[in-house]
N, C-alpha and C positions, 0 to 999 in steps of 0.2 A: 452494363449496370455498374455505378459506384461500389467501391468497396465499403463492405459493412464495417464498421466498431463492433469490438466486442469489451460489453463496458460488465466492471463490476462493482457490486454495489453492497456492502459488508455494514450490519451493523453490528452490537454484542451478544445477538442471540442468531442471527442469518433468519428471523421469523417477523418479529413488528415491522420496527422503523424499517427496517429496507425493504418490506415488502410495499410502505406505504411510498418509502424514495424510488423503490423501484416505477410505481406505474408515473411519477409525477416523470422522475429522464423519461419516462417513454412517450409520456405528450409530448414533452419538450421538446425532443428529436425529430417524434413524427411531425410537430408544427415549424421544424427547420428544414425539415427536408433532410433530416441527416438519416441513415439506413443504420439500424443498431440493433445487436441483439443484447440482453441485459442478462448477466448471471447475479443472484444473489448467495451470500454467504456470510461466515461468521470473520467476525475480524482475526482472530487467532487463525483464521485460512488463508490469506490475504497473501503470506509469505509463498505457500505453495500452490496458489492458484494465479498468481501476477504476472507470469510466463504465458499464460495464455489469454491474455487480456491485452486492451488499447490501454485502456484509462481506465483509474478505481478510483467511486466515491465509496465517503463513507461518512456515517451517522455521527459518530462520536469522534475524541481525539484518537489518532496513532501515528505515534513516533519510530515507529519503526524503518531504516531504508528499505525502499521500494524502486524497483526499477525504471516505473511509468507513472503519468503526472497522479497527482493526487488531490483532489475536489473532497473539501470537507461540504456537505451538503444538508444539514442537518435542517437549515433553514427552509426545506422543504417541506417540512412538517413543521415545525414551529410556524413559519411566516415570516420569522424575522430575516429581514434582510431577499427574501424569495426571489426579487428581480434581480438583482444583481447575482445570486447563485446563476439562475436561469439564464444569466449573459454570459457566465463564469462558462455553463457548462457546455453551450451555443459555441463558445467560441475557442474553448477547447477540442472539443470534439470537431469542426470545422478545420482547424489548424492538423490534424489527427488525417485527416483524408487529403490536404495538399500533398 
């Protein structure tokens, strides 16, 4: 079996948006065929949870260093821009399991 991702997914409260970002990477994944499990959190987590993660999107801005790539994906909720997040995200996480 492929190695799974383990993707996280932060906005400013770890409850709305990333619960809404969260299922939208989960089509996305499962219509790539990519194997992902998804944690959701709050961004002020982000620091002490990125050790155990592939890749972190996140809802809003953070400027913070991070050790692993970082996907702003907000446009999964808004709309704007949706496809090209969703190639963003396809070909990051693809890249992630070479």
């Amino acid at each position: 079996m492929a190695k799974e991702l383990t993707i996280l997914v932060a906005c400013g409260s770890g409850v709305a948006t990333s619960t809404v970002a969260q299922e939208a990477v989960k089509d996305i994944c499962k219509g790539a065929g990519i194997p992902a499990k998804i944690i959701k959190c709050t961004m002020s987590e982000i620091q002490s949870k990125q050790d155990d993660v592939d890749v972190i999107m996140v809802t809003t801005n953070y400027r913070k260093p991070v050790k692993k790539p970082l996907l702003k994906v907000f446009g999964l909720i808004s709309g704007i821009q949706r496809e090209a997040i969703e190639q963003e995200i396809i070909k990051t996480c693809k890249s992630l399991l070479d």
